[in-house]
N, C-alpha and C positions, 0 to 999 in steps of 0.2 A: 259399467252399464251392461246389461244383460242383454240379449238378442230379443228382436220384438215379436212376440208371437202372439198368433189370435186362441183366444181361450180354449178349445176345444186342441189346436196343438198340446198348449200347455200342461194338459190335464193328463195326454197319450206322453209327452218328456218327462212329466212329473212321477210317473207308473215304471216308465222303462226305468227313470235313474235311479227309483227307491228299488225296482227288482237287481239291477247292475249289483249296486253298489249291497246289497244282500250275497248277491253271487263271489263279491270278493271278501267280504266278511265268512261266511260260511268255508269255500271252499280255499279261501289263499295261495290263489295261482300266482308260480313264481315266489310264494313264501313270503307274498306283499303281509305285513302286519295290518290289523284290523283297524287302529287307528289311522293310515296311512289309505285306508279303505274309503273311510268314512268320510275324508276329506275329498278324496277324491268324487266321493258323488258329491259333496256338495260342493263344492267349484263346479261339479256342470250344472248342477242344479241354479248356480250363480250365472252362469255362461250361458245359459238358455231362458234369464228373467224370471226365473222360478219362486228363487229367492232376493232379498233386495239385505243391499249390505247392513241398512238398520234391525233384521233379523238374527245378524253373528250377536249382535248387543241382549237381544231377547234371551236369547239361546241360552249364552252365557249367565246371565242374569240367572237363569232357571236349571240351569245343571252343574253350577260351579260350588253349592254344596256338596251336593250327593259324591260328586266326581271327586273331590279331595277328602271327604269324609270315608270312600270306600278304598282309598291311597292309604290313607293312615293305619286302620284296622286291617290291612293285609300284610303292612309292615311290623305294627304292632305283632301280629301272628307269625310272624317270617321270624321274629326275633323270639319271640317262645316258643319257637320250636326247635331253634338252633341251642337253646339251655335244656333242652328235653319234654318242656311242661307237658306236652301232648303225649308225648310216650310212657313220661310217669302214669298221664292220666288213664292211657291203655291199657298199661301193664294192673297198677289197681281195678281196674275193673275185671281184667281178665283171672287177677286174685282173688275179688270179693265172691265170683261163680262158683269157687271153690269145685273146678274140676267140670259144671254144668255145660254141656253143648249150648243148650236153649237159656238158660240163666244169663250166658255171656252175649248171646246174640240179640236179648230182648238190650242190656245193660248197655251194649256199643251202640245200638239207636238210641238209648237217651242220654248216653255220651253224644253222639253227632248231633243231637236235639242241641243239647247245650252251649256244644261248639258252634252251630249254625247261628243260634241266636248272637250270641255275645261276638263272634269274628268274622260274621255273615256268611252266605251259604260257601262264597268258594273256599273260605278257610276250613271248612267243614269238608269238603268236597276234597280238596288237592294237597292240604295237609294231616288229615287220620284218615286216610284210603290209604296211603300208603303204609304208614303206621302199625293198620290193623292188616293189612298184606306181611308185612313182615313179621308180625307176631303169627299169625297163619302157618308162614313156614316156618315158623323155629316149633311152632308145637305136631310141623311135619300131617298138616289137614292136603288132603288130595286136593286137586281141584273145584272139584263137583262138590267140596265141601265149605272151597274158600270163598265160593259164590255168592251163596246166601248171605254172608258176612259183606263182603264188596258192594254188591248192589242195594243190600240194605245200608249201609254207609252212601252210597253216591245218592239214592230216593229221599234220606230223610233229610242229608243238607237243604234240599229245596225246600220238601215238605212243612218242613218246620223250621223256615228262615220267615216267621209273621211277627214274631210279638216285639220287636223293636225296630226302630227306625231305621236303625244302622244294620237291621238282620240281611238284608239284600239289598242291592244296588237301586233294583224298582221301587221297594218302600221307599228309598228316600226323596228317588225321582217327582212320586206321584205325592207322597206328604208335601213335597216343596214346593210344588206346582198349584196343591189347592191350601197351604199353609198352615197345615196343620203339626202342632207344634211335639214335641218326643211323647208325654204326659199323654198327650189326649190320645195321640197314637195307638201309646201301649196299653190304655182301660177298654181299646174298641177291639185292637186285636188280641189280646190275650187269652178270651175266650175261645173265639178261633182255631187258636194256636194248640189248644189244650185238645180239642177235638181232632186235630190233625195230626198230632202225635200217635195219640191214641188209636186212634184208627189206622193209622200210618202202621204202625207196631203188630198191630191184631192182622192187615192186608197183608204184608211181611212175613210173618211166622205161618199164617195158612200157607202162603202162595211156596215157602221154602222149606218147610217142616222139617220134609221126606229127607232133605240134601244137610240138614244141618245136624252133626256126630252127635252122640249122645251124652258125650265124656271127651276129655282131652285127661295130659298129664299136667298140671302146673308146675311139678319141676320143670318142665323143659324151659320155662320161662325164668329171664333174670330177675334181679329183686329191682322194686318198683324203685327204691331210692338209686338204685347205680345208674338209672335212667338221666338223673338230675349232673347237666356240668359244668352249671356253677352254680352252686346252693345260697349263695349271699343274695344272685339277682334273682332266683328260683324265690326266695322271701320276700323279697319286695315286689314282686311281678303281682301277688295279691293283694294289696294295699293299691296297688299302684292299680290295677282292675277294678276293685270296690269305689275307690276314689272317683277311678274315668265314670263306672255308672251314674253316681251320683252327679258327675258332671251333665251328664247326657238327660238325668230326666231334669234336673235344674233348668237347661238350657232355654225350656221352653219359658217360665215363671221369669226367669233374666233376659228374653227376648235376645238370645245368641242363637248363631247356626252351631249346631251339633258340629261340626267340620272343627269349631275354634278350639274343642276338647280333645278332639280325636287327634286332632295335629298336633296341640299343646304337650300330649301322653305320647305321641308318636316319638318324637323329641326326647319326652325325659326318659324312654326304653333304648333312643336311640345310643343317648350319652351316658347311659349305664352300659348298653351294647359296647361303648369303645371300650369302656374299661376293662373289660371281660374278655379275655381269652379265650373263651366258648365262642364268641359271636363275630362270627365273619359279615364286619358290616356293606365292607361291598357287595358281599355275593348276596345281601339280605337288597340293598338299592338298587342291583341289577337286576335283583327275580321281582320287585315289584310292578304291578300293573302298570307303567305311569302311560302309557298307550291308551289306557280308561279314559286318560283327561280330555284327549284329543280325540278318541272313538265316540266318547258322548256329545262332545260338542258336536262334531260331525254328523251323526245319526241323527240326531235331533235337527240341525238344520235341512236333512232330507226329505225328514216328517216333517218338519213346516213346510218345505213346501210343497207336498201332499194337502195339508191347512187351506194355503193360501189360492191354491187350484180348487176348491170347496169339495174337497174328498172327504176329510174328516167329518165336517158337517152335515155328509149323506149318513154316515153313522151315528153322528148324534141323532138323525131323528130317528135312527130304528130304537135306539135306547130309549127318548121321548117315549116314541109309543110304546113297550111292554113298562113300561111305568105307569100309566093307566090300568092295570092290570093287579098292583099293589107293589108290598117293596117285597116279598117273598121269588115273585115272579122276575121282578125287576137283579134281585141278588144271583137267579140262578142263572138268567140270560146273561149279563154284564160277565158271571166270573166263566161261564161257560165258553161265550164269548173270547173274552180274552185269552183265556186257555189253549183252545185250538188254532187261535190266530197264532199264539206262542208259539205253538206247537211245528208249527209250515213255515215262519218267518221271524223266528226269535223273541225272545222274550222283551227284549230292551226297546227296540223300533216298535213294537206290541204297546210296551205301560206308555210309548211317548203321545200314540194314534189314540189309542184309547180317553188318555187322560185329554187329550186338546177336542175328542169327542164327545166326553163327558163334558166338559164346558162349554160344549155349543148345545147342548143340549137343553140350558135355561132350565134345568130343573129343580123343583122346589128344595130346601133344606133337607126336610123328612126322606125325600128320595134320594137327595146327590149323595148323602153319607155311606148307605147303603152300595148304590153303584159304584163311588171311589174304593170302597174297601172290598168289593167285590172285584172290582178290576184287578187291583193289587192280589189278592188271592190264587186268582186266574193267572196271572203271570207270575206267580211263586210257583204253582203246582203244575201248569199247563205243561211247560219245561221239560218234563219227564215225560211226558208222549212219545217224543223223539227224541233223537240223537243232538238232533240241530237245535232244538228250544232255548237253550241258554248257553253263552260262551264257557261258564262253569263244566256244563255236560261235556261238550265240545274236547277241553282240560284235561279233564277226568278219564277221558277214555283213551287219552296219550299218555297220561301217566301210566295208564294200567296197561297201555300197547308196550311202554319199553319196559316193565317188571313181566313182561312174555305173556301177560292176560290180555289176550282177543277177545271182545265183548262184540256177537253180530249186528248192524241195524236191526235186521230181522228178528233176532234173538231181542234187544235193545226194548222195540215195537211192541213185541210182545207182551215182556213184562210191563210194560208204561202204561200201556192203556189198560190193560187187566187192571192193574192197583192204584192209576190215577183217578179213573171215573167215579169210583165212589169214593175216595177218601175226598175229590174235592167235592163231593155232592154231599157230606156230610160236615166237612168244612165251610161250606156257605152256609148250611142248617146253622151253624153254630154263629155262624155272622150273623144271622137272621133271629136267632135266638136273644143274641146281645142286643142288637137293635132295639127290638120289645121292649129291655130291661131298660 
C-alpha cells in the first residue's frame, strides 16, 4: 500500500519522481544502469500512492512486445556483425563509389537507411558508426573529413527508423498501445519514410559538403568478401532475413505479436551462432540490451503515474483543441510536439506521455491516425536535437568517445536543430500527404 496523499501532493511527487528518475537515466550516477533507474522511480512512485500495483499488470501488458521484439533484433544484429555482414556491407559500398568522396557518403546514408529499418535505429547507430570509423582510417580521411561520414551515419539511424514496426523501440511502443498491426503500420509510414530519407541526404550533404574529400584510394581498402567469417552462416543469414520479414508483415493478418518472429529468428541465428567459430555467443548475450525489459517496464510505470495524477490528460486537451484546426495543423503540432519534449527528456518517457495523451484526448478516427503517427515521427526525429533525446544518441557518443572522437554538446546542438527542423517538417508533409491518399 502506498502512502496517502492529497491530490495536489500527488501531482508535485508524481513531477519530482518522473524528473529523479530522468536524472539517473540520463546522467548514471555511480554508473547505476538505466534499467535499475527506472525501477527505482517506480517503487517511489509505488511508495508515495502514485501508482497502484494493478498498474505493473498494465504496464506489462503494453510493453512486453516492443521490449522483447527489440531484444531479439539486437541480437539478431550482434550476431551479423560478428560474421562480418555489416563490414561486407561497408566495404561494397565504399567499392561501388569507385574512388567518389560524395558518391560514398550519399551511399553510407542509405546504407544506415537500410540498416536502421530492418535492425532498428540502435543497430544502425552502434553497429556501422563503427564500422564506417574504421574504414575512414584505413583509407587514412583526417578528422575534419571523418565527420561528415559519422554524424551522417549517427542522424540517419533515427531519421529513417519509420517504415517498420520493429524500426525503433517507440514504433512499437505506440503501434501496440493503439494496435495497430505491422501491414497497416508500414502502408502509413512508408511514405514518410521516403520523404525523410531524402531529405535527410540533401540536409547532410549541404550542411557537410565543404568537409567531405573529393576522392579517396580504394586500394587502401580490403576486398569486401575477406570481410565475411563464416561464409556458410553469411548464406543463410539472407534467407533467414527475407523469411523473418515475411514473418513480421504476416503477423498482423495471423493476429501474432511481431516479438514471436523476432525471438523464433533470434534463436535460429542463435543456434547457427553455436556452430560457428566466428560467433562469440556470450559476448553477443552479454552486449545485448536485456536492461530494455526492465527500463521499459519501469519508465512506463512512472508515466502512468504521471496518467493517473491527471498530467497526461492536460495534454490531451491541448492536442483536442489544435484538431479543431484540421489534421494538417493537428500532424505538425503533435510531431513538433513530441519532438522537443524528446528532445529535453528523452525520446521513450516522450512516445509513452504522448501516446496515453493521445488516448485521453477522445478523438475522432480521421484525427487519431494522423496524431499517433505524428507522435511517433516526432519521437523518431526529435532525438537528434540533443544529445540526451534517445538512449541510442546517448551510445553512440561513447562509442565514438573510446575510438578518440569527441563530439561537443555544443557542436552536437548545433548540427541537430540546423538539420532536424525541416527534415521533420517535411516528414510530417509526407504523413499528411499519405493521410489524403
Amino acid at each position: 500500500m502506498g502512502l496517502l496523499l492529497s491530490s495536489e501532493y500527488k501531482i508535485i511527487f508524481a513531477i519530482a519522481i518522473f524528473l529523479f528518475t530522468l536524472f539517473l537515466v540520463i546522467k548514471k550516477p555511480y554508473n547505476i544502469g538505466i534499467g535499475y533507474s527506472a525501477i527505482i522511480g517506480a517503487v517511489l512512485a509505488f511508495i508515495f500512492g502514485i501508482i497502484k500495483y494493478t498498474d505493473i499488470f498494465k504496464v506489462i501488458n503494453i510493453v512486453w512486445d516492443a521490449t522483447f521484439t527489440f531484444v531479439a533484433i539486437i541480437i539478431i544484429s550482434l550476431i551479423l556483425d560478428e560474421i562480418g555482414f555489416f563490414e561486407w556491407a561497408a566495404l561494397h559500398i565504399a567499392k561501388f563509389a569507385g574512388g567518389s568522396g560524395r558518391k560514398m557518403f550519399i551511399y553510407i546514408i542509405f546504407l544506415g537507411a537500410l540498416v536502421a529499418a530492418l535492425f532498428a535505429n540502435d543497430g544502425a547507430a552502434l553497429i556501422i558508426t563503427p564500422i564506417v570509423y574504421e574504414k575512414m582510417k584505413a583509407l587514412k580521411f583526417e578528422r575534419k573529413n571523418m565527420l561528415p561520414f559519422i554524424m551522417a551515419g549517427g542522424f540517419i539511424a533515427d531519421t529513417a527508423s519509420l517504415p517498420f514496426k520493429i524500426s525503433n523501440l517507440v514504433n512499437i511502443v505506440s503501434a501496440d498501445y493503439f494496435n495497430i498491426g505491422f501491414f497497416t503500420y508500414f502502408i502509413n509510414m512508408f511514405a514518410p519514410d521516403i520523404f525523410s530519407i531524402i531529405i535527410s541526404a540533401c540536409a547532410l550533404y549541404l550542411f557537410f559538403r565543404k568537409d567531405i574529400p573529393v576522392s579517396y584510394d580504394v586500394g587502401l581498402l580490403k576486398i569486401p568478401k575477406d570481410a565475411i567469417k563464416d561464409e556458410k552462416l553469411f548464406k543463410y543469414s539472407f534467407l533467414i532475413l527475407v523469411l523473418l520479414l515475411g514473418g513480421y508483415f504476416t503477423s498482423e493478418f495471423l493476429n501474432l505479436p511481431v516479438s514471436l518472429f523476432a525471438i523464433t529468428f533470434a534463436v535460429v541465428f542463435a543456434f547457427l551462432g553455436f556452430k560457428s567459430s566466428a560467433v562469440n555467443l556470450k559476448s553477443v548475450f552479454k552486449n545485448a540490451p536485456w536492461s530494455i525489459v526492465i527500463f521499459s517496464i519501469g519508465m512506463y510505470l512512472v508515466v502512468f503515474g504521471l496518467k493517473n495524477v491527471g498530467l497526461t490528460g492536460l495534454l490531451g486537451r491541448s492536442i483536442s483543441y489544435f484538431s479543431r484546426f484540421g489534421g494538417f495543423v493537428l500532424t505538425v503540432y503533435t510531431g513538433y510536439l513530441a519532438a522537443f519534449v524528446s528532445s529535453i527528456m528523452n525520446n521513450m518517457p516522450t512516445v509513452m506521455i504522448n501516446s496515453l495523451a493521445i488516448h485521453s484526448a477522445n478523438l475522432k478516427n480521421i484525427m487519431l491516425k494522423p496524431a499517433v503517427f505524428a507522435n511517433v515521427i516526432g519521437c523518431d526525429l526529435g532525438p537528434k536535437i540533443t544529445p540526451i533525446g534517445s538512449l541510442a544518441t546517448l551510445l553512440w557518443l561513447h562509442v565514438l568517445e573510446r575510438k578518440g572522437i569527441k563530439i561537443s554538446w555544443g557542436y552536437y546542438f548545433k548540427v541537430g536543430i540546423i538539420l532536424t527542423i525541416p527534415v521533420l517538417f517535411f516528414t510530417l508533409l509526407g504523413l499528411y500527404l499519405r493521410m489524403l491518399l
